[in-house]
C-alpha positions in Angstrom: 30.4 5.5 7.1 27.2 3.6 6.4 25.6 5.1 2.6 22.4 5.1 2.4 20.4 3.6 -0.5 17.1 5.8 -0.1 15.7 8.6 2.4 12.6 7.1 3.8 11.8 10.6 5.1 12.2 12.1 1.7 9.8 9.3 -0.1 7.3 10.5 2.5 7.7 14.2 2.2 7.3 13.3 -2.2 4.4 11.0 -1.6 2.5 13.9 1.1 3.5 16.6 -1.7 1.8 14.4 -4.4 -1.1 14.1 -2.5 -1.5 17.6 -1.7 -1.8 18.2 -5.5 -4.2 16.0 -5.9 -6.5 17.5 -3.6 -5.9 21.0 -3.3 -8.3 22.1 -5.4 -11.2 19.9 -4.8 -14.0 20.9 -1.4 -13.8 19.2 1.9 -16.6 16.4 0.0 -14.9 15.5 -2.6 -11.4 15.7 -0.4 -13.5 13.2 1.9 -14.5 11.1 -1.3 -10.7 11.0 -2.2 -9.4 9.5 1.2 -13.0 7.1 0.8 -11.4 5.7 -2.5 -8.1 5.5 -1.2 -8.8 3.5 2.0 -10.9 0.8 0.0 -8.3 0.8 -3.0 -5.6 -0.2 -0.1 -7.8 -2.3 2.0 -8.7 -4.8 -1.8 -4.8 -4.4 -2.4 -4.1 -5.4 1.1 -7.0 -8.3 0.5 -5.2 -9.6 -2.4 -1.9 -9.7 -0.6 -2.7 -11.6 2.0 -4.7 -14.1 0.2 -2.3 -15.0 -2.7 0.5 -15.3 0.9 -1.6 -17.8 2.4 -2.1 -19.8 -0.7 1.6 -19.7 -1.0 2.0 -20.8 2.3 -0.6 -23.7 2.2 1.0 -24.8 -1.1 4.5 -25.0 0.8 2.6 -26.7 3.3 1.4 -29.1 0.8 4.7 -29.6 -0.7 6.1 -30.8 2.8 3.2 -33.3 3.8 4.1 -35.0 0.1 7.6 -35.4 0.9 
């Protein structure tokens, strides 16, 4: 029998709970102002990601037209 190494269901159940305690005792505005935050923090962090990748990529693209 296959053991498994994490519970994906169980990070997502702590991360929800986390999140929940964050916000439960803010209104619907500042709620909305939360997920605002959130979505922008992810999309610059998702930004970043992809453009240190691609430099990566054009550097090992780089490194093969040199050799």
């Amino acid at each position: 029998m296959k053991t498994k190494m994490f519970d994906c269901v169980a990070i997502k159940r702590r991360g929800a709970q986390r999140v929940r305690q964050l916000i439960a005792a803010t209104s619907p505005q500042e709620q909305l102002a939360f997920w605002q935050k959130q979505t922008e923090q992810l999309r610059r962090r998702r930004q970043e990601s992809q453009t240190s990748h691609r430099a990566g990529q054009r550097g090992s693209e780089q490194t093969l037209q040199d050799g």
